[in-house]
Backbone of each chain as nested JSON, in Angstrom:
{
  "chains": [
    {"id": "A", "residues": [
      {"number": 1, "name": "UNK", "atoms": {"N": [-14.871, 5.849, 10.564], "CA": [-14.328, 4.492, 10.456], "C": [-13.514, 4.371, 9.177]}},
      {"number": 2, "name": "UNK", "atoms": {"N": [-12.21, 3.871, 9.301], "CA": [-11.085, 3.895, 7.989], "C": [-11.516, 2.547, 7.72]}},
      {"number": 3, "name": "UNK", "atoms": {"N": [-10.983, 1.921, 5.983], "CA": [-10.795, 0.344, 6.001], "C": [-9.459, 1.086, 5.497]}},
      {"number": 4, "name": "UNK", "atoms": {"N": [-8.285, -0.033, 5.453], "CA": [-7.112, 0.185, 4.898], "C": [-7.46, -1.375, 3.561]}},
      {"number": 5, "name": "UNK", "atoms": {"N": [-6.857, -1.525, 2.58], "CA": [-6.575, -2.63, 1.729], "C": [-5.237, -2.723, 1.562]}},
      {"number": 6, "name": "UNK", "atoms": {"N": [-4.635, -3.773, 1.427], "CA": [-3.034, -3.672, 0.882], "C": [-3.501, -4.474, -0.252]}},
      {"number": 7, "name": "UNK", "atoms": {"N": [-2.565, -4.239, -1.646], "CA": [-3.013, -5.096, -2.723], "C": [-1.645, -6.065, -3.425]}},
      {"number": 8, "name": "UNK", "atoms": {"N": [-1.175, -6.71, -2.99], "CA": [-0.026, -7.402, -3.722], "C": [0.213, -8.577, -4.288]}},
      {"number": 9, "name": "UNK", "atoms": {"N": [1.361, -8.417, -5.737], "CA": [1.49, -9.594, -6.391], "C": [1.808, -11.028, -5.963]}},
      {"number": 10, "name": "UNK", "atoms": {"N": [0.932, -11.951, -6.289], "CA": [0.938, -13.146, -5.474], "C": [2.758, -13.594, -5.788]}},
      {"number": 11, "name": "UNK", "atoms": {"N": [3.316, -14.106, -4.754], "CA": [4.638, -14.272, -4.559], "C": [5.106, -15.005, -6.418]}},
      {"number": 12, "name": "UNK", "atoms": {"N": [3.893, -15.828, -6.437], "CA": [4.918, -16.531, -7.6], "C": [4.649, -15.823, -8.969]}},
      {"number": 13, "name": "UNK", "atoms": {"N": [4.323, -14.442, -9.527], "CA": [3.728, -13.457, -10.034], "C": [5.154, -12.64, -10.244]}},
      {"number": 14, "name": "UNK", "atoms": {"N": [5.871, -12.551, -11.258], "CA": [7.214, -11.941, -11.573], "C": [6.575, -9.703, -11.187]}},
      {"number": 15, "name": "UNK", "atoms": {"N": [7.588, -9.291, -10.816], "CA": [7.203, -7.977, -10.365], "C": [8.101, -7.493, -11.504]}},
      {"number": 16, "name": "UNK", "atoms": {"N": [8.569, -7.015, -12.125], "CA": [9.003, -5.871, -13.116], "C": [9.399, -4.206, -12.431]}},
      {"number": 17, "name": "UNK", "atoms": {"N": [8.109, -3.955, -11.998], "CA": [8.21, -3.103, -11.199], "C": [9.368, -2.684, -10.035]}},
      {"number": 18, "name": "UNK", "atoms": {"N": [9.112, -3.562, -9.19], "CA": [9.743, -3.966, -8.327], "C": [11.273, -4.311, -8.168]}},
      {"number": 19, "name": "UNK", "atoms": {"N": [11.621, -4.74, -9.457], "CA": [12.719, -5.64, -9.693], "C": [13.542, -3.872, -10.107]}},
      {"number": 20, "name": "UNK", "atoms": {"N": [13.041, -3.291, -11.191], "CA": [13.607, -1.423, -11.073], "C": [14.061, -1.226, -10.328]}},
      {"number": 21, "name": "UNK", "atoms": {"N": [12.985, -1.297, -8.801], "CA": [13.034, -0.322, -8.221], "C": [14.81, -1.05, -7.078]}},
      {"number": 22, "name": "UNK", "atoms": {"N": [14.773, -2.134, -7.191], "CA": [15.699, -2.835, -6.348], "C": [16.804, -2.197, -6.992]}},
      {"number": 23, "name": "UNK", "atoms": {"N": [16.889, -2.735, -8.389], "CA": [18.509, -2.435, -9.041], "C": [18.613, -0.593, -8.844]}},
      {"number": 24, "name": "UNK", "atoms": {"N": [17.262, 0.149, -8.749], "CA": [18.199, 1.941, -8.615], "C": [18.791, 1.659, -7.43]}},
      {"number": 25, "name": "UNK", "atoms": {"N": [17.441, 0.85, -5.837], "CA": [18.376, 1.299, -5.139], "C": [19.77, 0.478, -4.903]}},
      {"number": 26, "name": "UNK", "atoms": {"N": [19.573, -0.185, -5.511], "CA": [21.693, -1.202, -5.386], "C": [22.07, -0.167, -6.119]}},
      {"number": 27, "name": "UNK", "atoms": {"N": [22.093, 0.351, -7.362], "CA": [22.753, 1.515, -7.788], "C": [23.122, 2.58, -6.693]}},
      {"number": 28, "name": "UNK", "atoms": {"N": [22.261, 3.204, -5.86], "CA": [22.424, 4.421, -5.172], "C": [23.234, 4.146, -3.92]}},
      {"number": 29, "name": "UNK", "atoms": {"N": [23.442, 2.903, -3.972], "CA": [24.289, 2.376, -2.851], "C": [24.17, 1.666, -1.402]}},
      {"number": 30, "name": "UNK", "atoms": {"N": [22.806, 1.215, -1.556], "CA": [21.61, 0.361, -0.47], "C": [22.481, -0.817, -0.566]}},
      {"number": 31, "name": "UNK", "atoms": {"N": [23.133, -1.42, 0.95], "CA": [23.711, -2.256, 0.544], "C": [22.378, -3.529, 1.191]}},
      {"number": 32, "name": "UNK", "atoms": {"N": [22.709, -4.8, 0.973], "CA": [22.032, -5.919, 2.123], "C": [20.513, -6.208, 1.441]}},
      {"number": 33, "name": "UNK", "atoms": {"N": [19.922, -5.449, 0.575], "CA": [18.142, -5.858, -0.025], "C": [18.529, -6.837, -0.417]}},
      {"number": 34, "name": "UNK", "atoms": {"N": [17.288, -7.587, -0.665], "CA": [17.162, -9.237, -1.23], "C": [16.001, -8.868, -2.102]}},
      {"number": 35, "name": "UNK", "atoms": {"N": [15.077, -8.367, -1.769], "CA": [14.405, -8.093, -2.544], "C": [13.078, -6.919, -2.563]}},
      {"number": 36, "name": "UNK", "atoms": {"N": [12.217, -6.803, -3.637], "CA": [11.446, -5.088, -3.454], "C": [10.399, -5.789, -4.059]}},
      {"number": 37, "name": "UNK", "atoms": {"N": [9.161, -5.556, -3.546], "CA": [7.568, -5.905, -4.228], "C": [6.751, -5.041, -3.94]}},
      {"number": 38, "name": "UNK", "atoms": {"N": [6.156, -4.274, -5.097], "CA": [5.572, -3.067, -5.061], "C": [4.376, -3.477, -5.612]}},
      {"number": 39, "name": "UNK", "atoms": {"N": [3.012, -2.779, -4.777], "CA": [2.15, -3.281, -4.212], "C": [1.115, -1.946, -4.281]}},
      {"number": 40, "name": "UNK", "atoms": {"N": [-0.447, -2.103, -4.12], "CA": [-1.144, -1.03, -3.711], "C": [-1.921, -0.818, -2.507]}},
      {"number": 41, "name": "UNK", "atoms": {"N": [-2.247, 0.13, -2.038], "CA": [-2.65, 0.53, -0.821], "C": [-4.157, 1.702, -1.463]}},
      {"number": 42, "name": "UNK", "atoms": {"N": [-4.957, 0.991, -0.161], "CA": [-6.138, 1.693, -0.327], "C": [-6.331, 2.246, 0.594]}},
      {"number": 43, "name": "UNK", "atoms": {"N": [-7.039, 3.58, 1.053], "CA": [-8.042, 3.753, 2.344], "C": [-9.345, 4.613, 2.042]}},
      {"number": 44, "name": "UNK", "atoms": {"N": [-9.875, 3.236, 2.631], "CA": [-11.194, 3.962, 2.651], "C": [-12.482, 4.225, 3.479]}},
      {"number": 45, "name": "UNK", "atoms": {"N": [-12.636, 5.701, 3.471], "CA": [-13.227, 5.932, 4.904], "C": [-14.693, 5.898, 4.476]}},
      {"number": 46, "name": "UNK", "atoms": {"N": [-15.602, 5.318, 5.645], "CA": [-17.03, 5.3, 5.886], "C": [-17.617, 6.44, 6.557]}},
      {"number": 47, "name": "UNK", "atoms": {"N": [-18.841, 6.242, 6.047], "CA": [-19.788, 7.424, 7.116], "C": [-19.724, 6.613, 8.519]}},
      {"number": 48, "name": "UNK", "atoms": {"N": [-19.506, 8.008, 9.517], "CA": [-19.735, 7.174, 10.849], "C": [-21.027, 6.487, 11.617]}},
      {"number": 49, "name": "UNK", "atoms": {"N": [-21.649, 6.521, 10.849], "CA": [-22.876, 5.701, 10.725], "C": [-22.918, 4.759, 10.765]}},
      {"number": 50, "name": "UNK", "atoms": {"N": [-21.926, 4.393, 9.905], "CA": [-22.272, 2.799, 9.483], "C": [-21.315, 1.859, 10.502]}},
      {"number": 51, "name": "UNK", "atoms": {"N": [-22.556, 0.507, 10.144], "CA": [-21.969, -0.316, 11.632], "C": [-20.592, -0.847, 10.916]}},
      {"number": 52, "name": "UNK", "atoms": {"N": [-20.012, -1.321, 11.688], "CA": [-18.376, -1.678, 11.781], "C": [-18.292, -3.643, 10.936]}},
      {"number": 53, "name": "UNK", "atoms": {"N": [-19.672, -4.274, 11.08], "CA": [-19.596, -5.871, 10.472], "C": [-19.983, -5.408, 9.178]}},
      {"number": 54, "name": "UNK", "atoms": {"N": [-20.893, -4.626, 8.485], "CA": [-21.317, -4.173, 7.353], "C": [-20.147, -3.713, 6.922]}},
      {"number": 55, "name": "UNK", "atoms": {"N": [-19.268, -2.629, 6.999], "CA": [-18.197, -2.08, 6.856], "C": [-17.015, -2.856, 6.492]}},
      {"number": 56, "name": "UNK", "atoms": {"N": [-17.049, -3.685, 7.41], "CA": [-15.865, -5.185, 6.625], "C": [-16.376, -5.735, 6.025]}},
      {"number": 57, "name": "UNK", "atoms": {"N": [-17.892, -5.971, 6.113], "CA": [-18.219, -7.234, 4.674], "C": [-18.135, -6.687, 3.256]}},
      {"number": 58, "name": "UNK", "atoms": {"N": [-18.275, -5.116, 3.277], "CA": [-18.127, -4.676, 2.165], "C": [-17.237, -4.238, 1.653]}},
      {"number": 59, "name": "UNK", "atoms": {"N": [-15.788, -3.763, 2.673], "CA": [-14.84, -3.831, 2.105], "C": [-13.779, -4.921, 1.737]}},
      {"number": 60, "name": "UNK", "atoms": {"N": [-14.087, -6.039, 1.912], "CA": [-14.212, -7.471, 1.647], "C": [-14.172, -8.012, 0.109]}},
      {"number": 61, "name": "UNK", "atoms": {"N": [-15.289, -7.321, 0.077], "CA": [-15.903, -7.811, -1.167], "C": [-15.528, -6.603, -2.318]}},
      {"number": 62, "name": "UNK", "atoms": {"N": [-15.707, -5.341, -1.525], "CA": [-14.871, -4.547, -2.807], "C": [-13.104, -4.483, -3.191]}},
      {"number": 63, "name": "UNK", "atoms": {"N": [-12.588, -5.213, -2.157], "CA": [-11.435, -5.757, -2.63], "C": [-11.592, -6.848, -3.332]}},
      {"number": 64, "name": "UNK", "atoms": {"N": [-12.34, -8.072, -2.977], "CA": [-11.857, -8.896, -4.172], "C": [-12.328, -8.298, -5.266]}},
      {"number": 65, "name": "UNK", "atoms": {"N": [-13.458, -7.771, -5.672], "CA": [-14.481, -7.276, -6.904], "C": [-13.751, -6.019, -7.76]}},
      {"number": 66, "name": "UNK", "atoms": {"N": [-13.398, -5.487, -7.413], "CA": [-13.017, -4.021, -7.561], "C": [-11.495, -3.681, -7.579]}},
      {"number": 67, "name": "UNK", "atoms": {"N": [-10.688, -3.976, -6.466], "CA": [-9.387, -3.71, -6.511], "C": [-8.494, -4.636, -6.675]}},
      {"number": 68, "name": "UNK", "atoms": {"N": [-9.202, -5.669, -6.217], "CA": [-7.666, -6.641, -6.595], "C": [-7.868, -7.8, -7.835]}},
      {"number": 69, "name": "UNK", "atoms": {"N": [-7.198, -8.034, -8.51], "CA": [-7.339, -9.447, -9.695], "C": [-6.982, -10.036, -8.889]}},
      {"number": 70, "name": "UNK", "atoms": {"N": [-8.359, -11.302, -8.389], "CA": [-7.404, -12.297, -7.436], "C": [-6.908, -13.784, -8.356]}},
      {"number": 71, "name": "UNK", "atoms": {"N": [-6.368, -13.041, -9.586], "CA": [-5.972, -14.469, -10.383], "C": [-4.421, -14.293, -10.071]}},
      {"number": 72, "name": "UNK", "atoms": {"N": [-3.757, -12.685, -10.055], "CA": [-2.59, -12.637, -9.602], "C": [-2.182, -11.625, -8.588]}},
      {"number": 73, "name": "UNK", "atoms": {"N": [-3.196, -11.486, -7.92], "CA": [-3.262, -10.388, -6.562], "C": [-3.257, -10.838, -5.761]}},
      {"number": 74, "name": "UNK", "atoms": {"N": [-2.761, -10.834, -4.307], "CA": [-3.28, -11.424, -3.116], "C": [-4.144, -10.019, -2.907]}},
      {"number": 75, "name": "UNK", "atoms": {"N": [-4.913, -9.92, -1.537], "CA": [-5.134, -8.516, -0.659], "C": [-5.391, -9.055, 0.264]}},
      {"number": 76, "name": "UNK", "atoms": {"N": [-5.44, -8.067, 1.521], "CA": [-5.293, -8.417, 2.98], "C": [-6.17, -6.657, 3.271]}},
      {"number": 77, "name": "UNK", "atoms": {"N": [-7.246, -7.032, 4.341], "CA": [-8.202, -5.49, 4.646], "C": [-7.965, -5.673, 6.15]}},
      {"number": 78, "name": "UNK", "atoms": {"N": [-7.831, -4.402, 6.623], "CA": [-7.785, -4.342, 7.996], "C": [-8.974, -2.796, 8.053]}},
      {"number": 79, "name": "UNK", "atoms": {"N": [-9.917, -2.881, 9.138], "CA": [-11.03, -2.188, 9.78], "C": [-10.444, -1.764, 10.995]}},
      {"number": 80, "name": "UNK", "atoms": {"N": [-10.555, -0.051, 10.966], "CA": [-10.208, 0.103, 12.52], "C": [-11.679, 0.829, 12.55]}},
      {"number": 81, "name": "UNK", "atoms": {"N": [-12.192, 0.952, 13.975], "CA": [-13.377, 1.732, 14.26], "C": [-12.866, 3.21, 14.519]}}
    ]},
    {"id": "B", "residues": [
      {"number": 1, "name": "UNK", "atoms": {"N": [13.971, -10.234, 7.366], "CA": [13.862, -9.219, 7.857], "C": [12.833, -8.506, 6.594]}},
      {"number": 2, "name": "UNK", "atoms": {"N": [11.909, -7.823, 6.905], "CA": [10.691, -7.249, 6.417], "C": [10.543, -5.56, 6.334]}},
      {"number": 3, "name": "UNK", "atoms": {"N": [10.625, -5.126, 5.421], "CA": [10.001, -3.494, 5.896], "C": [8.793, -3.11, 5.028]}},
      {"number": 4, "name": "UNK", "atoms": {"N": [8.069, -2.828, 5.635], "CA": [7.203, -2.041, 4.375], "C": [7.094, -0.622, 4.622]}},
      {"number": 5, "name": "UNK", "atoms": {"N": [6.84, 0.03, 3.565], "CA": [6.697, 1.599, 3.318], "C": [5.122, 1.454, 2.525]}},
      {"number": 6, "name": "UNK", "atoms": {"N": [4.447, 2.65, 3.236], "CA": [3.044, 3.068, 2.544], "C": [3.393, 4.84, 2.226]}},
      {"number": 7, "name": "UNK", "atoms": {"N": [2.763, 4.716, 1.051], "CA": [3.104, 5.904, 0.374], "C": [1.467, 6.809, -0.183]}},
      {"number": 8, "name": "UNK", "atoms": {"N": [1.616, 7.703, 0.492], "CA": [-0.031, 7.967, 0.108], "C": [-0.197, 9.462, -0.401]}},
      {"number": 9, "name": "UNK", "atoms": {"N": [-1.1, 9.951, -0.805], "CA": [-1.079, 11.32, -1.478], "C": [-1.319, 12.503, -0.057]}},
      {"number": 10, "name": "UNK", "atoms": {"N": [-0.923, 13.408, -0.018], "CA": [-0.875, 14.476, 0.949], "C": [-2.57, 14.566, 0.948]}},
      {"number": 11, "name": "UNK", "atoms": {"N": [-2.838, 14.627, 2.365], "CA": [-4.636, 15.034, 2.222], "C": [-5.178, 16.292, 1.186]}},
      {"number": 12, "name": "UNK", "atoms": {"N": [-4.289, 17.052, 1.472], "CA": [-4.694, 18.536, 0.414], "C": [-4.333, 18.131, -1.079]}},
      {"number": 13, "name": "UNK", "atoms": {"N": [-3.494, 17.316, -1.391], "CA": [-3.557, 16.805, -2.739], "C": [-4.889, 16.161, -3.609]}},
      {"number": 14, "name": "UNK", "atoms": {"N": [-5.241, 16.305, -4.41], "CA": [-6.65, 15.608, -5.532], "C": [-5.945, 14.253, -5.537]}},
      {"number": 15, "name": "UNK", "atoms": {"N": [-7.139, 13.419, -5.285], "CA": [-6.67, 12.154, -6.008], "C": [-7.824, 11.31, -7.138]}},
      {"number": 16, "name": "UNK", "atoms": {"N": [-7.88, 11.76, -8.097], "CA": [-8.652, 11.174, -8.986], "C": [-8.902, 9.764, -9.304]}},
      {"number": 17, "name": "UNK", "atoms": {"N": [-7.752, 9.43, -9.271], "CA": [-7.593, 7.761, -9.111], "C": [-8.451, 7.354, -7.95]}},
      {"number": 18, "name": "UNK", "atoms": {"N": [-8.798, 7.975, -6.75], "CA": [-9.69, 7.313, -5.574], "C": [-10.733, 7.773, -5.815]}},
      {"number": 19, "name": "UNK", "atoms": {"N": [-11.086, 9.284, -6.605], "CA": [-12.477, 9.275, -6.742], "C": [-13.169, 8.388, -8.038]}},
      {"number": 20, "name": "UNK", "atoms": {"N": [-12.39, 8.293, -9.033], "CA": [-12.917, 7.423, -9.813], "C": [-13.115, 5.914, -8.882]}},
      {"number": 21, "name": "UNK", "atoms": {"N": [-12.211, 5.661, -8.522], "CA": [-12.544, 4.392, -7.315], "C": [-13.943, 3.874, -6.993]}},
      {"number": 22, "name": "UNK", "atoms": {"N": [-14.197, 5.406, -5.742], "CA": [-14.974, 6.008, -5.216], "C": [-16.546, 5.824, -6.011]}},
      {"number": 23, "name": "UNK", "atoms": {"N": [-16.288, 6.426, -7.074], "CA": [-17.579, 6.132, -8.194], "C": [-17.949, 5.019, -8.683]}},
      {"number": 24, "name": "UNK", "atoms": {"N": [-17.12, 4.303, -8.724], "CA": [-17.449, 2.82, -9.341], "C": [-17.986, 1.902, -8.322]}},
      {"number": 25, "name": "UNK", "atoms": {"N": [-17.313, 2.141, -6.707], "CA": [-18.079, 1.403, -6.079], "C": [-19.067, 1.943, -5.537]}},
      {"number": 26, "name": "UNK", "atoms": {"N": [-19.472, 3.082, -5.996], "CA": [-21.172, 3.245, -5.24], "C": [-22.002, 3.205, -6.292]}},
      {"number": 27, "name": "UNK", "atoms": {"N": [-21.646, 3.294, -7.588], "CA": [-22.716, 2.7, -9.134], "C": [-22.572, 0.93, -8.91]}},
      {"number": 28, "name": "UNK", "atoms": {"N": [-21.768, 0.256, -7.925], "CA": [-21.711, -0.711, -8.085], "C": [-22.684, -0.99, -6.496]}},
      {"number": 29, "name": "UNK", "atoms": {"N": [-23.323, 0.154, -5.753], "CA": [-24.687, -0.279, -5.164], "C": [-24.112, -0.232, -3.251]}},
      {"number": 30, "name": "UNK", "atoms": {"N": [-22.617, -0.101, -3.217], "CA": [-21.977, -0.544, -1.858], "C": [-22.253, 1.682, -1.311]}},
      {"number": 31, "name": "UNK", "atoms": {"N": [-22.881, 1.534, -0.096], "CA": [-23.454, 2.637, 0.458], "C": [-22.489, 3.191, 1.779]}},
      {"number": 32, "name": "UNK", "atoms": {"N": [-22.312, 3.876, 2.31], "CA": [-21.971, 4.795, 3.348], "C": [-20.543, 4.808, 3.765]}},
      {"number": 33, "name": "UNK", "atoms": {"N": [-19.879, 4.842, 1.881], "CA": [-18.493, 5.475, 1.686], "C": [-18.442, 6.62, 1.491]}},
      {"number": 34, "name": "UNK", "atoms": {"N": [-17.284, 7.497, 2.173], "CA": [-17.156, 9.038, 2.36], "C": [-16.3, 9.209, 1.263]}},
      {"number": 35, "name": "UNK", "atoms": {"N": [-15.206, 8.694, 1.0], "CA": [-13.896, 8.491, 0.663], "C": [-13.143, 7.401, 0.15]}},
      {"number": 36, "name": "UNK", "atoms": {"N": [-12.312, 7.667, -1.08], "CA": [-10.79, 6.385, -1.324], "C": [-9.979, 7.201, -1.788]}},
      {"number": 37, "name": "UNK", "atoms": {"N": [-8.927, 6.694, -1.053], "CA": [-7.711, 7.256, -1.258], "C": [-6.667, 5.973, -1.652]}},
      {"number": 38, "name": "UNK", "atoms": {"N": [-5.975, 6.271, -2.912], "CA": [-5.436, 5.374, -3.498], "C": [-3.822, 5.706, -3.2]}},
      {"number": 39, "name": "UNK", "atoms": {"N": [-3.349, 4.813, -2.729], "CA": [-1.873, 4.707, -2.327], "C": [-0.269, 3.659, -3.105]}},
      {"number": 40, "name": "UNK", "atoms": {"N": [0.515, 3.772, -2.844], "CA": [1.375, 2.815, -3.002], "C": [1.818, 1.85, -1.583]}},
      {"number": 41, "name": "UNK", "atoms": {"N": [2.534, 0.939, -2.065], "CA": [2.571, -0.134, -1.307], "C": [4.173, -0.549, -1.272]}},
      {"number": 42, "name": "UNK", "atoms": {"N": [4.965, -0.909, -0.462], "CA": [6.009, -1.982, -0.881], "C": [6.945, -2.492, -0.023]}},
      {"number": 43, "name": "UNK", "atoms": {"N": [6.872, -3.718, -0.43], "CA": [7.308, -4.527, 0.683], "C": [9.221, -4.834, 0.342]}},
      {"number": 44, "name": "UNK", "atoms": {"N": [10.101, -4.341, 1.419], "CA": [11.191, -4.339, 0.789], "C": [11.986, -5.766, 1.581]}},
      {"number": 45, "name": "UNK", "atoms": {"N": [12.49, -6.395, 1.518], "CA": [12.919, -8.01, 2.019], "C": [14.496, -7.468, 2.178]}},
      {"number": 46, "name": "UNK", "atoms": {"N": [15.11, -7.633, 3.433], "CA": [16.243, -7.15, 3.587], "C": [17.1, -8.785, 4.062]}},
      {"number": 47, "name": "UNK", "atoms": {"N": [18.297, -8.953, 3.589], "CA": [19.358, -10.204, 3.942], "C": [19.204, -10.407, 5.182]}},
      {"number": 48, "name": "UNK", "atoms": {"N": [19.174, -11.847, 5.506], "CA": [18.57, -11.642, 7.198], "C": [20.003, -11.113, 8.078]}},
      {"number": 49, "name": "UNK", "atoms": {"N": [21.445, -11.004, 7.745], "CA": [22.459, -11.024, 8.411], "C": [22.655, -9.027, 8.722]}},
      {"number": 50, "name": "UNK", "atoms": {"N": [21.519, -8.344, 7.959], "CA": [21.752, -6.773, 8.237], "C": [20.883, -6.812, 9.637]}},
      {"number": 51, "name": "UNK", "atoms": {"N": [21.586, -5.579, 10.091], "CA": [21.602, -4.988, 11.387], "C": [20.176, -4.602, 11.478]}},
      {"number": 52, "name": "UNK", "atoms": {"N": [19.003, -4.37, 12.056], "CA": [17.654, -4.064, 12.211], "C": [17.585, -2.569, 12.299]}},
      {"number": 53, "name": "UNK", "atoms": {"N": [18.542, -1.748, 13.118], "CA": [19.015, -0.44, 13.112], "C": [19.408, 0.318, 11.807]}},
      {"number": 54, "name": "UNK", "atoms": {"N": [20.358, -0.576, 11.221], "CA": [21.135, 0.3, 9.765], "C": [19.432, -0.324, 8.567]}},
      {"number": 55, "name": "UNK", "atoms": {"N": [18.808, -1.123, 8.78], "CA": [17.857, -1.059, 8.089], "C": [16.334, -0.316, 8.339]}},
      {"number": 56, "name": "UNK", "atoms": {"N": [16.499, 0.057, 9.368], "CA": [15.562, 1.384, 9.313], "C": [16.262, 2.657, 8.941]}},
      {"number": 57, "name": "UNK", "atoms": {"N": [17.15, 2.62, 9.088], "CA": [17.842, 4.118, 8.657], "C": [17.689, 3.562, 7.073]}},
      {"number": 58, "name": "UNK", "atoms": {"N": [17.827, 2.594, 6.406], "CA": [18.265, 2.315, 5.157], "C": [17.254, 2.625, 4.513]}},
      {"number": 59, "name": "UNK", "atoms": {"N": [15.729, 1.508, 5.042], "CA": [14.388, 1.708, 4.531], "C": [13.939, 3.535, 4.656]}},
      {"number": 60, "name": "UNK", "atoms": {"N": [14.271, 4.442, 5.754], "CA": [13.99, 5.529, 5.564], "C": [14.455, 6.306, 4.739]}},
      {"number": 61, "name": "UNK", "atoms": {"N": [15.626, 6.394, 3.903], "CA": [15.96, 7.315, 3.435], "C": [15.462, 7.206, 1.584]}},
      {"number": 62, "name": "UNK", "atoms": {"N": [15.413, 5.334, 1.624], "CA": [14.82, 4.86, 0.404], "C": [13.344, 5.407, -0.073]}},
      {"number": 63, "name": "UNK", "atoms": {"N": [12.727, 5.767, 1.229], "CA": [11.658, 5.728, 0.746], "C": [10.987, 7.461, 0.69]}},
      {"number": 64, "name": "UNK", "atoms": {"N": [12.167, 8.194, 1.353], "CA": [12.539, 9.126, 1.337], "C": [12.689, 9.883, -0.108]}},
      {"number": 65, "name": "UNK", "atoms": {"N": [13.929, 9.188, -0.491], "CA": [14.537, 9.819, -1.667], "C": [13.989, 8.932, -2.699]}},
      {"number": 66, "name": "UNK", "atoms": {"N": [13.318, 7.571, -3.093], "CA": [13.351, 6.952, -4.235], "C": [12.109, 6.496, -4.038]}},
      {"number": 67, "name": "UNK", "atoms": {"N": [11.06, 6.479, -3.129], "CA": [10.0, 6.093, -3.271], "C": [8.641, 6.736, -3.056]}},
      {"number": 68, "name": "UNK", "atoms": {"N": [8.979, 7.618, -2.545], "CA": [7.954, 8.882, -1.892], "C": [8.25, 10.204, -2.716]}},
      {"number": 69, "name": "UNK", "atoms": {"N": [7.374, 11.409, -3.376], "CA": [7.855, 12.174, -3.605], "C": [6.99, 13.178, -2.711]}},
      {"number": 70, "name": "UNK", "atoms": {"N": [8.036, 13.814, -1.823], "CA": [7.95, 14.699, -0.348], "C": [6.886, 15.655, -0.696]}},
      {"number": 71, "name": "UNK", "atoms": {"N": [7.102, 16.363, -2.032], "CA": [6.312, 17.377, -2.121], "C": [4.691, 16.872, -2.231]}},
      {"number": 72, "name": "UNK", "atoms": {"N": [3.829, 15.946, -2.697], "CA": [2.942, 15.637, -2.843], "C": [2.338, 14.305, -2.309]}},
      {"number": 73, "name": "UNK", "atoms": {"N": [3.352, 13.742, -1.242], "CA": [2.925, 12.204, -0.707], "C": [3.985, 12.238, 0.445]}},
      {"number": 74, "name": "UNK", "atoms": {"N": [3.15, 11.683, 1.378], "CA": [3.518, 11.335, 3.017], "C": [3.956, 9.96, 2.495]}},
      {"number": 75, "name": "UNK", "atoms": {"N": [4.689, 9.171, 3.443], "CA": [5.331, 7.719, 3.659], "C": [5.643, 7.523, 5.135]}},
      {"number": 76, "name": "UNK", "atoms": {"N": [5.042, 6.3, 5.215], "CA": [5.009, 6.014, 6.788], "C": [6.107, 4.352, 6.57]}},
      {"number": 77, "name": "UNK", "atoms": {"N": [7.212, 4.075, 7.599], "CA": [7.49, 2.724, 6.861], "C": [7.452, 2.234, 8.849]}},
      {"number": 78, "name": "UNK", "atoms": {"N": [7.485, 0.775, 8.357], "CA": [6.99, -0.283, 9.483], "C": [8.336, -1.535, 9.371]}},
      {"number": 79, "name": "UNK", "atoms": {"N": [9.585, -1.454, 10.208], "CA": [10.449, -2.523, 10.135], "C": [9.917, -3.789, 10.827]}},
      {"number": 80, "name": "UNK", "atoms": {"N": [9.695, -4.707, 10.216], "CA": [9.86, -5.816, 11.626], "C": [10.91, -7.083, 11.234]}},
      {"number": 81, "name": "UNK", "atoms": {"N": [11.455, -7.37, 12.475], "CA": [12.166, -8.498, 12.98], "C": [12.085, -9.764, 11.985]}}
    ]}
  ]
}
């Protein structure tokens, strides 16, 4: 059983990052972006043991606890079996 | 118009960053994790008047050449409408 996490800056949260990565690619010649928000990605796999409601409640909670600052993070977890 | 690209470490690659992860949330008591694998994320926002076609070719080659590095990380990207 995978969980996936996505971890990203809440919209009104200036990216720096992001804002780089836009101007190389307008430099390299990308025409039409509006804009780039760079973000983290988790996966994390369970023993197949474990039941699938336990499995989201805890990767739930170890996203807010653990991976994301939810003062300027959003995250979003998706569970596949 | 929306694309995201996930950028993740090659399975045969070490990722220390997920095992330290990894360690913190099972000293932090959460049980019958195998695995974390720590990734990148990014959400690229394209002008709504580009073509859906020239922006998957666009998002692929970006993430190709400026956001993925081939030798040590896979990238999967997802256009939508």
């Amino acid at each position: 059983m995978k969980a996936k996490v996505f971890v990203t800056l809440k919209p009104s949260v200036l990216d720096p990052q992001g804002k780089a990565i836009h101007h190389s690619v307008e430099s390299l010649g990308f025409a039409g972006i509006g804009d780039v928000r760079q973000g983290k990605y988790f996966e994390i796999t369970f023993d197949p043991s474990t039941d699938i409601n336990q499995a989201r409640t805890s990767v739930e909670r170890i996203a807010k606890d653990v991976l994301a600052n939810p003062v300027i993070e959003d995250y979003k977890v998706e569970v596949e079996a």
